[in-house]
MITIMAR-63697 format. One line per 8 residues: number of its first residue (from 1); their letters; for each residue y, z, x of N, C-alpha, C, O, CB. Coordinates in steps of 0.001 Angstrom, whole numbers, plus 500000, padded with zeros to 6 digits. Glycine has a CB too. Layout:
# residues N
NUM = a = Y:Z:X:Y:Z:X:Y:Z:X:Y:Z:X:Y:Z:X; ... $
# end
This chain:
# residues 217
1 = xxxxxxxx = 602899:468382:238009:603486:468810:236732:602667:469944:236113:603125:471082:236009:603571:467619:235749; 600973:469467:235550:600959:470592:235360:599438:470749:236504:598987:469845:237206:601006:470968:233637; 598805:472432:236364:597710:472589:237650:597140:473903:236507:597828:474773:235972:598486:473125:239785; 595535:473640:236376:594738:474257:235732:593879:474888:236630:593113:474034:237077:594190:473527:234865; 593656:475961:237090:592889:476186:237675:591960:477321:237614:592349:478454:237327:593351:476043:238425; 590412:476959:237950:589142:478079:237276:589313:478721:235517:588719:479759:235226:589223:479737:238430; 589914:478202:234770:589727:478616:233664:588716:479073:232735:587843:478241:232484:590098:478054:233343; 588591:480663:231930:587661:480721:231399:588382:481187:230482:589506:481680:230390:586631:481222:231871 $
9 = xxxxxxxx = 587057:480805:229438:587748:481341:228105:586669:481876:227028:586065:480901:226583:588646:480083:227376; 586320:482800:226589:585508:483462:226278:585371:484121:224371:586566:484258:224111:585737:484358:227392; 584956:484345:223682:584924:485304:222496:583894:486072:222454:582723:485749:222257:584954:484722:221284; 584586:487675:222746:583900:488708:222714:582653:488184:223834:583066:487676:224877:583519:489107:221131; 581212:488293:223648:580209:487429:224617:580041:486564:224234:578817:486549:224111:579048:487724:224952; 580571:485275:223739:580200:484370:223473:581215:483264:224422:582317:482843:224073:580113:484406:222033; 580475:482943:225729:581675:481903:226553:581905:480649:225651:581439:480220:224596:581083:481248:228247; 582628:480354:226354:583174:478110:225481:583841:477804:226856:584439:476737:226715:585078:477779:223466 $
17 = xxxxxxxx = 583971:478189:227895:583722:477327:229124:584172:477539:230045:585173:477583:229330:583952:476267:229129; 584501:477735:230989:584358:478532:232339:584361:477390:233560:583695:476361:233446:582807:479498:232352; 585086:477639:234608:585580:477084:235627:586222:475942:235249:585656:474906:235598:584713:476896:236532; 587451:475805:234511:587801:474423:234154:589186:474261:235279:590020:475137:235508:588190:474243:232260; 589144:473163:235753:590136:472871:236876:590268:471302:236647:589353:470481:236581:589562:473336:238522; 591898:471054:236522:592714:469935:236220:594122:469770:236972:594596:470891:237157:592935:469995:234804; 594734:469021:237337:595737:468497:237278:596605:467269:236951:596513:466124:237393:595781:468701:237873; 597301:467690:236239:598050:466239:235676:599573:465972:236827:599852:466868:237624:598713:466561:233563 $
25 = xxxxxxxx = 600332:464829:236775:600941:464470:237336:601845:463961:236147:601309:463628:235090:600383:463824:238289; 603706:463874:236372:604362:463332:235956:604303:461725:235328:603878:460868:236102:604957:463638:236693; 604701:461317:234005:603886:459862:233524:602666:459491:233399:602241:458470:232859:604081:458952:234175; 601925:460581:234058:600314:460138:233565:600186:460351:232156:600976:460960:231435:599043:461057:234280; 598920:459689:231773:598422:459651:230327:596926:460075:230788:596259:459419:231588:598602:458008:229412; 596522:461220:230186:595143:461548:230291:594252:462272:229211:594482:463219:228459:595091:462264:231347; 592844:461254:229472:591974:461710:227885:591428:462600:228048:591217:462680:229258:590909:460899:227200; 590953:463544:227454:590274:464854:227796:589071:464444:226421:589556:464329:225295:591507:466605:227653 $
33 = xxxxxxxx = 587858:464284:226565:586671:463755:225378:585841:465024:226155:586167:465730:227110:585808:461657:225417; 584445:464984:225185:583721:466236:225279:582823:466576:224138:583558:466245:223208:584646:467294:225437; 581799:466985:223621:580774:467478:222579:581873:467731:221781:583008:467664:222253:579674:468764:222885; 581616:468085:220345:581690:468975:219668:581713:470065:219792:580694:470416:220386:581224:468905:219181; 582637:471257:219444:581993:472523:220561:581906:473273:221533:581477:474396:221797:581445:472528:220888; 582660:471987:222285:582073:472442:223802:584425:473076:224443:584867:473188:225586:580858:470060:225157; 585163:473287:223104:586366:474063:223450:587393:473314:223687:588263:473726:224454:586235:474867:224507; 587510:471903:222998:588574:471014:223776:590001:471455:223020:591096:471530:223578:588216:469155:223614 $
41 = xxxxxxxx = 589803:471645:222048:591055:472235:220782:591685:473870:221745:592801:474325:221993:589887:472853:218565; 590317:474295:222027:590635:475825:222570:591150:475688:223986:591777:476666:224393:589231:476866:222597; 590994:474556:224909:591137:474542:225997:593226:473777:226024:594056:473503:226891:589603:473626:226647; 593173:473761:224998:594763:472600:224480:595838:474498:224187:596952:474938:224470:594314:470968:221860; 594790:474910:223602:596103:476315:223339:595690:477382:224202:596500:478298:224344:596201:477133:221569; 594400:477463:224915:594887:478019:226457:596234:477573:227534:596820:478366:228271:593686:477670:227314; 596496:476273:227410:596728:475584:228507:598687:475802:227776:599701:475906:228467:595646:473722:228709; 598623:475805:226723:600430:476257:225957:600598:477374:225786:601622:477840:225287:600912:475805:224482 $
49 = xxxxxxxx = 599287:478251:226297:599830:479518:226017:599961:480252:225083:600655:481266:225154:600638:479566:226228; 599040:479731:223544:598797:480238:222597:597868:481053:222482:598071:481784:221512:598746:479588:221963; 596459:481398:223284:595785:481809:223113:595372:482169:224562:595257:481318:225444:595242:481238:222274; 595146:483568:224752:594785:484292:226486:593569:483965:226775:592629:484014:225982:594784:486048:226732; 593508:483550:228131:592429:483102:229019:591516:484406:229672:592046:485442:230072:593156:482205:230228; 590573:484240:229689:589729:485244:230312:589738:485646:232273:589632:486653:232973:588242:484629:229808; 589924:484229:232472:589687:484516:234116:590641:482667:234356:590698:481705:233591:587226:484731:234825; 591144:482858:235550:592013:481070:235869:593357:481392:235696:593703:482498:235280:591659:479542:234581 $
57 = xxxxxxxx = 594152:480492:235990:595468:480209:235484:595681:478984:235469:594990:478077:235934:596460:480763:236109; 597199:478924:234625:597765:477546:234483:599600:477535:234926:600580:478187:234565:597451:477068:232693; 599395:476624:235706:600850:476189:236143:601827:475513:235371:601323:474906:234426:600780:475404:237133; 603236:475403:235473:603487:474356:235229:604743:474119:236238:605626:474974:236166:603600:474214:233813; 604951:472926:237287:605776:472606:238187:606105:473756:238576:607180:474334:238417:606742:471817:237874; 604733:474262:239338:604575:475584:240804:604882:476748:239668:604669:477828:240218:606190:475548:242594; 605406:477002:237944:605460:478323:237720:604230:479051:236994:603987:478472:235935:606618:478497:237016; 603599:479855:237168:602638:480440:236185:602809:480622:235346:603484:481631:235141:602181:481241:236240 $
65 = xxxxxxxx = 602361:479831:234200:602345:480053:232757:601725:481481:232375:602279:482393:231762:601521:478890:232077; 600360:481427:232928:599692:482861:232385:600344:483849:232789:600043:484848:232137:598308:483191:232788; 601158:484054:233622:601547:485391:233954:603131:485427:233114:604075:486090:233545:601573:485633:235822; 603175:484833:232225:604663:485182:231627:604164:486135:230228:603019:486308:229810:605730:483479:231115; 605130:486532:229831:605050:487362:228658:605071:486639:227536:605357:485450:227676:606030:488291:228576; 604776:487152:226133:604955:486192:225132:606062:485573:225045:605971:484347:225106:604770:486619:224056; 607744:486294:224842:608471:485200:224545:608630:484766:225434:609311:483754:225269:609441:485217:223978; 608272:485006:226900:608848:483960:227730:607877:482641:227353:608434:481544:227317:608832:484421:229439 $
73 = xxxxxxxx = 606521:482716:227087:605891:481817:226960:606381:480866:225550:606123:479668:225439:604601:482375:227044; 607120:481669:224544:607904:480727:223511:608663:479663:224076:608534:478448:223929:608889:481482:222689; 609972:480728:225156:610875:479817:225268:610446:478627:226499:611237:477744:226832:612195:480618:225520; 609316:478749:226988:608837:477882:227368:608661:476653:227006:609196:475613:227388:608206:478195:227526; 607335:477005:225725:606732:476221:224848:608219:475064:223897:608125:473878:223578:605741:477495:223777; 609046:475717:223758:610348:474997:223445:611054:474211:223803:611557:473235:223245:611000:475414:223375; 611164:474829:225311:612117:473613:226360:611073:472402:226918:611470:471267:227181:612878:474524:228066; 609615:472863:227058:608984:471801:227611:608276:471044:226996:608001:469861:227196:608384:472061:228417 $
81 = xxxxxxxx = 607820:472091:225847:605928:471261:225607:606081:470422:224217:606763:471049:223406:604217:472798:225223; 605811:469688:223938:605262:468749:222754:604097:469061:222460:603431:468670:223418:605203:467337:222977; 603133:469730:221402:602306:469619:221163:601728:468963:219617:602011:469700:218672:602140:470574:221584; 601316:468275:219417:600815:467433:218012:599503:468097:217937:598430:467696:218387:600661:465544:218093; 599817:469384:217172:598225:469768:216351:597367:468866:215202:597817:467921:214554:598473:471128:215477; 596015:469424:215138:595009:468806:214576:595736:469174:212937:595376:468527:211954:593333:469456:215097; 596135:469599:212899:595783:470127:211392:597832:470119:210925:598489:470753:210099:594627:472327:211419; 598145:469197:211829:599697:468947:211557:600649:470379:211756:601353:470340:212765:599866:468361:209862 $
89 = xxxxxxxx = 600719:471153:211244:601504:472308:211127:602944:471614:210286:603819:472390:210670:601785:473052:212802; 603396:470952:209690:604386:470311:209465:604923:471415:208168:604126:472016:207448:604029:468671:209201; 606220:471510:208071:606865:472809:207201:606950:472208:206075:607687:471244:205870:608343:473492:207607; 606008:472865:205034:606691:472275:203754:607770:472151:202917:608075:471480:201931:606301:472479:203159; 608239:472969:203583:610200:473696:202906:611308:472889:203629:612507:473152:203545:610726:475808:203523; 610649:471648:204512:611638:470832:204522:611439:469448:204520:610466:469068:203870:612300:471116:205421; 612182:468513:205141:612014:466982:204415:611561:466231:205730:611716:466942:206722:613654:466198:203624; 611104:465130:205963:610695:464766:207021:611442:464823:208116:611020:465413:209110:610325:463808:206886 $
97 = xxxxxxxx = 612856:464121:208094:613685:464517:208612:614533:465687:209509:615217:465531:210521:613842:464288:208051; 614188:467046:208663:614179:467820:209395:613372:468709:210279:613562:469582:211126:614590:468119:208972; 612158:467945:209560:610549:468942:210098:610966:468033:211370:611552:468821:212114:608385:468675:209107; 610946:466534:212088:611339:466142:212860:612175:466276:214076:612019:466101:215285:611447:465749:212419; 613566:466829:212914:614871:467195:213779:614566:468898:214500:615279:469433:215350:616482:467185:212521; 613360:469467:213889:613473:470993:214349:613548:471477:215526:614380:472326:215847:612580:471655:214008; 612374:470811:216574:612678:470948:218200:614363:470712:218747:614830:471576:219489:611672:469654:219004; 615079:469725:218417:615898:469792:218964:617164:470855:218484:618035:471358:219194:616037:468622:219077 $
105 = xxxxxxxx = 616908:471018:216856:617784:472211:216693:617554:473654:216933:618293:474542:216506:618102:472208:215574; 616340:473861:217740:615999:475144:218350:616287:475207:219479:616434:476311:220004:614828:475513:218314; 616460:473993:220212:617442:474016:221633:618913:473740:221622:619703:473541:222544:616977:472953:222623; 619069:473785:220255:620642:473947:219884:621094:472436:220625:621551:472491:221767:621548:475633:220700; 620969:471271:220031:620637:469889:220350:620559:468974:219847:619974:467983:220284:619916:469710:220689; 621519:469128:218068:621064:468182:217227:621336:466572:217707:622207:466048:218401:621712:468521:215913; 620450:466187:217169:621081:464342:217535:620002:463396:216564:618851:463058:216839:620778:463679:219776; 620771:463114:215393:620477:462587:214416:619800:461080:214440:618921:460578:213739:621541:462714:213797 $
113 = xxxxxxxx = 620923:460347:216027:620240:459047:215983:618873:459380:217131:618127:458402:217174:621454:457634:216506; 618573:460128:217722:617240:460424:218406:615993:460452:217110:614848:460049:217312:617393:462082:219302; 616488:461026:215722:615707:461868:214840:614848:460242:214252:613707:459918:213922:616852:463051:213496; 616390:459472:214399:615857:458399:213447:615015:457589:214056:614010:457082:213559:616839:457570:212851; 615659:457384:215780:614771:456412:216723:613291:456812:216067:612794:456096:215199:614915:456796:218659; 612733:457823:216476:611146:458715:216407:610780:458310:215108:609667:457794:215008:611133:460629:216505; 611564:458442:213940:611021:457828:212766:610716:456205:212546:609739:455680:212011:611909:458216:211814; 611698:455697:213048:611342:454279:213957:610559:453815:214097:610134:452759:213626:611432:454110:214949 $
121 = xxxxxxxx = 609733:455290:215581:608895:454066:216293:607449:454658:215860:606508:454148:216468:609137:453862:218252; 607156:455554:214999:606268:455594:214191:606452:455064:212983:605690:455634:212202:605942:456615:214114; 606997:454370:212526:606632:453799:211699:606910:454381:209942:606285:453976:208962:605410:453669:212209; 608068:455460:209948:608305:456176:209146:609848:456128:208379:610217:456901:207494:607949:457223:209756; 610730:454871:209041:612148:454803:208702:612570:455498:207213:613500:456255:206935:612528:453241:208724; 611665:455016:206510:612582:455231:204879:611690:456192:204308:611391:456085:203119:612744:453680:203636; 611310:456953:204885:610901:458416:204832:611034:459694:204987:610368:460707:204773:610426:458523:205137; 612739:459225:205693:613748:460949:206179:613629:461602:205233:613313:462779:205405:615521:461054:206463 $
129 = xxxxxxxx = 613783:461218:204199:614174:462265:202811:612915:462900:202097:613052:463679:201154:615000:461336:201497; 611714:462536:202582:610584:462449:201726:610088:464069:201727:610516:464869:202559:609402:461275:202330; 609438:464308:201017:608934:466127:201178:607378:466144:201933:606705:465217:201482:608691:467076:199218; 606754:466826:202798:605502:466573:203191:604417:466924:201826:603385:466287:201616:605257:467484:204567; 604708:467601:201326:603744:467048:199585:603634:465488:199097:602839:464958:198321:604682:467739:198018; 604753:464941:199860:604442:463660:199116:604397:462416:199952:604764:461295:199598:605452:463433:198049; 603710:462901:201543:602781:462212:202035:601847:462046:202375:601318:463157:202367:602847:461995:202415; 600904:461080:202851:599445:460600:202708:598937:461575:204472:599679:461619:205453:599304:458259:202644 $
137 = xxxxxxxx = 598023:461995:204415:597899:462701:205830:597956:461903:206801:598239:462510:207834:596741:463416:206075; 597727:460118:207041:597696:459540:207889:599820:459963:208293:600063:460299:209452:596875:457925:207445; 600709:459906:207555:602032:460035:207364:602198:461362:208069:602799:461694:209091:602492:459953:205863; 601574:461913:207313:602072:463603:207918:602041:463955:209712:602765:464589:210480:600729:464904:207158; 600668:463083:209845:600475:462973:211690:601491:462166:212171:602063:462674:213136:598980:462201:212321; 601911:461087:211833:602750:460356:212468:604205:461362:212611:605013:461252:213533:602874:458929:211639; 604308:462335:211483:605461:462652:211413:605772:463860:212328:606912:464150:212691:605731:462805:210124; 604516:464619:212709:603929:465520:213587:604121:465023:214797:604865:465615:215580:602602:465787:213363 $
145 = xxxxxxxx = 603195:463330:215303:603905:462979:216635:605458:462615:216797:606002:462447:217889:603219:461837:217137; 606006:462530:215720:607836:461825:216261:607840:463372:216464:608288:463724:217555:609445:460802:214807; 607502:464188:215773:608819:465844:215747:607849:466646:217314:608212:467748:217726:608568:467539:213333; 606869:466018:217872:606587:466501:218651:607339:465954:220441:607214:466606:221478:605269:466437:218247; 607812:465091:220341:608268:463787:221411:609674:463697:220786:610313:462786:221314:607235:462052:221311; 610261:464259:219964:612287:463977:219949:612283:465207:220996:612560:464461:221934:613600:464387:217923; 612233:465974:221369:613013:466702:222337:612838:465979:223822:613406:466512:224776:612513:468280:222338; 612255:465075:223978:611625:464606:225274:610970:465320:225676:611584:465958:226532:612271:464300:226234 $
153 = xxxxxxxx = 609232:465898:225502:609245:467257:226661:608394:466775:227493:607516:465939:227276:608728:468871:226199; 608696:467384:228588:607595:467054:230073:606566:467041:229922:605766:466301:230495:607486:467860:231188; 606376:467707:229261:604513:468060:228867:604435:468044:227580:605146:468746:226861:603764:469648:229305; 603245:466946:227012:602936:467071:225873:601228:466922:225985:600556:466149:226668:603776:466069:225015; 600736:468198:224836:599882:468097:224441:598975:467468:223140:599251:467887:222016:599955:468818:224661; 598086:466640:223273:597912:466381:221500:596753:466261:221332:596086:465559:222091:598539:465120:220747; 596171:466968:220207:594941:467429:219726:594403:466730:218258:594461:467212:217126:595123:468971:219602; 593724:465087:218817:593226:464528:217428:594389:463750:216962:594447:463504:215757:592792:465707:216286 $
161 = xxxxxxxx = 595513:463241:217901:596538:463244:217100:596440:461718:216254:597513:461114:216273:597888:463520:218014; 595329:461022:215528:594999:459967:215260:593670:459750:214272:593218:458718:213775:594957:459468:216417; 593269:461006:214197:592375:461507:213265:592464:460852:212330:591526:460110:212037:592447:462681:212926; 593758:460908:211452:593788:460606:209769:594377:459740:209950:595302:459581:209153:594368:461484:208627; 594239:458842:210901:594885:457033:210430:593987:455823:210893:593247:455920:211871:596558:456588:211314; 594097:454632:210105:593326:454160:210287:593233:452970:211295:594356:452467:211330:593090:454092:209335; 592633:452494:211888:592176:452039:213316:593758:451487:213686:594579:451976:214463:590700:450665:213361; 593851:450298:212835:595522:450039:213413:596668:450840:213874:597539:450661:214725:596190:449522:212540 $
169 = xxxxxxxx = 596471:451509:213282:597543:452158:213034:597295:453775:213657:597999:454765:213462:597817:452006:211454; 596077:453655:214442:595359:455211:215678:596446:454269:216708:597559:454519:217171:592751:455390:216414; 595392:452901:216821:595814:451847:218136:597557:451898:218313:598150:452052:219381:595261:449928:217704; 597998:451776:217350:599777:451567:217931:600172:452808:218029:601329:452937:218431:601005:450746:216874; 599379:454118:217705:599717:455207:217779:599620:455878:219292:600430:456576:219902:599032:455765:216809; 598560:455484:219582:597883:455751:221101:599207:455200:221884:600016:455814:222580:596174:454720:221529; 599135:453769:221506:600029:452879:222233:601650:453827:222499:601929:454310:223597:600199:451312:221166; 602395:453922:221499:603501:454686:221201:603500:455981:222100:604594:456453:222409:603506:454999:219710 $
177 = xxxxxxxx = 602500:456502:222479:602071:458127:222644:602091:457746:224449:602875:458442:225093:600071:458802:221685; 601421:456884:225102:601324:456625:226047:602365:455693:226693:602685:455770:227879:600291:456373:226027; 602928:454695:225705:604109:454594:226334:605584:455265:226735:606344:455014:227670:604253:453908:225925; 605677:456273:225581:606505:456756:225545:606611:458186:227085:607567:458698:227667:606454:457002:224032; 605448:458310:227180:604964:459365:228250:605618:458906:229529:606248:459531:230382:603263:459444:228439; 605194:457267:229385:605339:456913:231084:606136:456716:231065:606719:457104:232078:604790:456028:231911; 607132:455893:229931:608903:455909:229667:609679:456977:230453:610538:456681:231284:609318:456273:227998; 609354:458141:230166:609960:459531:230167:609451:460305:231096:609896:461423:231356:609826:460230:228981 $
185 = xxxxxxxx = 608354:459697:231738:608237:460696:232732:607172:462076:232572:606703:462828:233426:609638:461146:232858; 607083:462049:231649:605738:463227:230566:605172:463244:231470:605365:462419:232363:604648:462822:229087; 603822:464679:231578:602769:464601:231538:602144:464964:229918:602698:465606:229026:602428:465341:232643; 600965:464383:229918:600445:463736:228615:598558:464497:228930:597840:464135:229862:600711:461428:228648; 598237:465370:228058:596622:465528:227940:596437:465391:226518:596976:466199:225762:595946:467018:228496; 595688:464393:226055:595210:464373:224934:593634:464433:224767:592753:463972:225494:595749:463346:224422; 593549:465212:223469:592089:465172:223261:592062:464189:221894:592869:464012:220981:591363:466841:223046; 590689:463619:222215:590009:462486:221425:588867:461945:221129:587973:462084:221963:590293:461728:221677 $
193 = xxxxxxxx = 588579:461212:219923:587128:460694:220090:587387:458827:219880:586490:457991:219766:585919:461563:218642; 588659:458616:219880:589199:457000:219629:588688:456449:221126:588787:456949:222247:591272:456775:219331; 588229:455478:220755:588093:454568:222412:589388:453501:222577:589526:452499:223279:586373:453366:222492; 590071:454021:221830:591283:452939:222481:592211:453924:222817:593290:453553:223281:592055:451678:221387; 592020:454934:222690:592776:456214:223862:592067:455825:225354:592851:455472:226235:592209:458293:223365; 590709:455869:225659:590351:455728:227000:591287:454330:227595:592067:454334:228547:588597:455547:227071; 591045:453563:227003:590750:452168:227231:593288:452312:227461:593893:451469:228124:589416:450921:225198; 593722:453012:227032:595172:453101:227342:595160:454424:228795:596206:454720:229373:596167:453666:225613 $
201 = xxxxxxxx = 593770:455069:229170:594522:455926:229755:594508:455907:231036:593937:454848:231295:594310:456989:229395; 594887:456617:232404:595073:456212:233461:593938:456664:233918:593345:455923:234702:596178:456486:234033; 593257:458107:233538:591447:458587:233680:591932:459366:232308:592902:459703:231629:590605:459845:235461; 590450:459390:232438:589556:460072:231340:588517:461033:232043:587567:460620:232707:588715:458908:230425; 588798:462314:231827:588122:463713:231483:587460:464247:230516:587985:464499:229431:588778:464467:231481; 585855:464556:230876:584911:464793:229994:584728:466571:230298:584339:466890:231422:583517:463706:230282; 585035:467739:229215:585242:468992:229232:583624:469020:228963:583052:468224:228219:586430:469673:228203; 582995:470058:229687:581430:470399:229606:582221:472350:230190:583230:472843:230694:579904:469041:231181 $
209 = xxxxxxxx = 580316:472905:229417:581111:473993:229196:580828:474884:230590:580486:476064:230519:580719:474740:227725; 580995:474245:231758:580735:474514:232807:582188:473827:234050:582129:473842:235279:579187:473962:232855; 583319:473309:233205:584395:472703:233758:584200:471176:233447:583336:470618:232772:584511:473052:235266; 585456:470584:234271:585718:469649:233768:585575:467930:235091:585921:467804:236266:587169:470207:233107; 585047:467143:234301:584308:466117:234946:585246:464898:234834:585292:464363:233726:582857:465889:234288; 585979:464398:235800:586622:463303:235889:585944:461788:235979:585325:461252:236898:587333:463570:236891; 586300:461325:234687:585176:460124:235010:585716:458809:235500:585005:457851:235804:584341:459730:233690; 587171:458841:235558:588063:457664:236384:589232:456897:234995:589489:457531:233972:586616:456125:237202 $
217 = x = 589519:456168:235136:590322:455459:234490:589805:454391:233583:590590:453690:232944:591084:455015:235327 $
# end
């Protein structure tokens, strides 16, 4: 599904890590942990194509990501990828509901009872209508992972996505995130510092700024 290979990634002279080589497989769930520092956030928007790599490429099912152009790399990022950023990105100009429903109405795809399942199974039902001003940040992530996972995409990335909630409620999050992967068939890289991400994943990958160290399951 997806194939990382020799990746570097650099600012101006200042490296953040160099020779990184991965592959994920369809339904896997995999942790990516690592220093502080040491590029795991940066190594998540190399790998979608947000941000250009210095030296490596990245696949996805045999196609080169790096060698596409920007919008091809949009309409990529659209049809396939799920990504749940650190810092939410969630639109304030609309209601949960539709910050949710947006992936699928950019693939011209609405489906209202998909919108609600995701609100569902995070834990957000009577919250369609709500404005993101007037939820708690643990809320706003949850609402970040449903609108990241309604389109189904093959590949999802998620960065921290458990940060701002609290242990219960990381745990059924993890849970939700990894089941839903192997449900569907995903490939799944998440970065983390929760140990009940390891302890759900199939291996766990430790990023050092010299590539990347598989430490098993």
């Amino acid at each position: 599904m997806l194939e990382v290979h020799a990746l570097a990634k650099s600012y101006g002279d200042v490296p953040v890590f160099q020779q990184v080589s991965l592959r994920i497989e369809p339904g896997e769930f995999v942790v990516l942990i690592g220093e502080s520092g040491v590029g795991k956030s940066t190594l998540l928007n190399c790998i979608a194509g947000l941000e250009e790599v210095n030296a490596g490429s990245v696949a996805f099912r045999g196609r080169s990501i790096s060698a596409l152009d920007a919008d091809a790399r949009a309409r990529w990022r659209r049809e396939y990828l799920g990504f749940v950023f650190q810092a939410f990105h969630v639109l304030p100009h609309l209601n949960v509901a539709d910050n949710v429903a947006l992936p699928l109405l950019l693939l011209q795809r609405p489906d209202a009872a998909r919108v609600a399942l995701m609100l569902e199974r995070v834990g957000l039902p009577t919250l369609a209508e709500r404005w993101p001003a007037q939820l708690s940040g643990g809320q706003l992530q949850r609402v970040a992972l449903a609108r990241a996972l309604v389109h189904r995409p093959a590949l999802v990335l998620a960065d921290e996505p458990t940060g701002n909630l609290d242990p219960l409620q990381a745990t059924r999050t993890l849970e939700l995130l990894a089941a839903t992967v192997r449900e569907e068939g995903s490939a799944c890289l998440l970065v983390t510092h929760a140990p009940a991400a390891a302890r759900l994943a199939d291996r766990v990958l430790r990023l050092q700024s010299d590539g990347v160290v598989d430490t098993g399951g």
